[in-house]
C-alpha positions in Angstrom: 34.3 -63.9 12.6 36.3 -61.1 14.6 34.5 -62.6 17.8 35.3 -65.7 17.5 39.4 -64.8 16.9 38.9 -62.8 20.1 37.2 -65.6 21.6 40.4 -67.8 21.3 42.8 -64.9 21.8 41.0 -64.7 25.3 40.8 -68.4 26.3 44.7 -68.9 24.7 45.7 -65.4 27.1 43.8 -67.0 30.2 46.2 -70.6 29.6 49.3 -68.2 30.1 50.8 -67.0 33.2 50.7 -63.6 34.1 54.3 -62.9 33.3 53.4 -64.4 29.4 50.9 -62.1 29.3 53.0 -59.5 29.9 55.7 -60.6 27.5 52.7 -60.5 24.6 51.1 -57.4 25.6 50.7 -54.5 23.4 53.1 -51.7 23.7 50.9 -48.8 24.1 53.6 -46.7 23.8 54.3 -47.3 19.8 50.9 -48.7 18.8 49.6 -44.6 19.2 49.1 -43.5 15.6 51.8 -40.5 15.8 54.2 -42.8 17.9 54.1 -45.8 15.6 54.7 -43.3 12.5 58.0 -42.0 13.7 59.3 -45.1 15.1 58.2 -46.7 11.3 59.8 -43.8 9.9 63.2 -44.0 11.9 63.0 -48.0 11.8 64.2 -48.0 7.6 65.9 -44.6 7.8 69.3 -43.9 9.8 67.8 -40.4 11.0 65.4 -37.8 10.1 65.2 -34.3 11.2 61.9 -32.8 12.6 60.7 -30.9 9.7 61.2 -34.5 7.4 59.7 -36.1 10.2 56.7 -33.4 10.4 56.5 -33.7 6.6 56.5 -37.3 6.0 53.7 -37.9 8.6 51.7 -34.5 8.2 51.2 -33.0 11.4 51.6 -29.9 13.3 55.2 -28.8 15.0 53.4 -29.3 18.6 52.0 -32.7 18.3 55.2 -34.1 16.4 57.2 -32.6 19.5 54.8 -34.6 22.2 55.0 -37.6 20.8 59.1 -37.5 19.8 59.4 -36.5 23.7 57.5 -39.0 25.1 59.4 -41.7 22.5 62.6 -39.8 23.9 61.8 -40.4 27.5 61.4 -44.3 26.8 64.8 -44.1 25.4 63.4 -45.9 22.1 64.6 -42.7 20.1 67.2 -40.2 20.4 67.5 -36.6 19.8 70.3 -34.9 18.4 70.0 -30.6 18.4 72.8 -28.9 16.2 73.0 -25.9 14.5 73.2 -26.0 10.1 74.7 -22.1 10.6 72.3 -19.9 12.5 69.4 -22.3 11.9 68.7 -25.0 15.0 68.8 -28.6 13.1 66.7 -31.6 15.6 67.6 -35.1 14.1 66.1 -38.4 15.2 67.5 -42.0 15.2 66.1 -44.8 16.9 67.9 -46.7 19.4 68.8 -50.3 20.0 65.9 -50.3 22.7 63.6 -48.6 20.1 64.6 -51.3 17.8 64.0 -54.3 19.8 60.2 -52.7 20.9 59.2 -52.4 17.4 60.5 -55.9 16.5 58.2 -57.2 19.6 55.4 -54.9 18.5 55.5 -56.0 14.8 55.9 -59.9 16.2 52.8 -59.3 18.2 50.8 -57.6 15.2 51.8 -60.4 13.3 50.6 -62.8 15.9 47.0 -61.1 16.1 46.6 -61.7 12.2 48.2 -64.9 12.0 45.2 -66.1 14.8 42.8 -63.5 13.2 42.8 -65.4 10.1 42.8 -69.0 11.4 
């Protein structure tokens, strides 16, 4: 069953033109587990710090850093570093850009299981 919905995924992605493919394609970026968990996370909340970040998707201080940077450096979230006294506070929010890639990421999951299950 899977093959055949791959089967007409493939012959409906070789009756597009290149740059449609390219509109459809997977963004790698957020569909990494990590990546796709803080974008999820930010996407119904206004911002989260790092340790409610680190909490909420139970991982280690390094790895949540990687991924938040590499997020950061596709401008889909932002960063904010304050002090709450002496202690250093990091708060994320996602951006308008990080916005519109997970609306065309979720649109494109949605498309696989729409034609997964027809």
């Amino acid at each position: 069953m899977a093959s055949s919905a791959a089967n007409r995924q493939a012959a409906a992605s070789r009756t597009k033109t290149p740059q449609e493919r390219s509109t459809l394609a997977l963004d790698r970026l957020i569909h990494e587990r990590l990546r796709l968990g803080i974008v999820s996370a930010l996407a119904v909340n206004d911002h989260l710090t790092f340790n409610e970040l680190k909490r909420l998707l139970r991982t280690t201080d390094g790895n949540l850093s990687v991924h938040a940077r590499k997020l950061e450096e596709a401008d889909y979230i932002a960063c904010d570093k304050t002090f709450d006294g002496r202690m250093p506070r990091t708060e994320f929010r996602l951006t308008a850009a990080g916005r519109r890639a997970f609306e065309k990421y979720l649109a494109h999951m949605e498309a696989i299981i729409k034609a997964a299950r027809s």
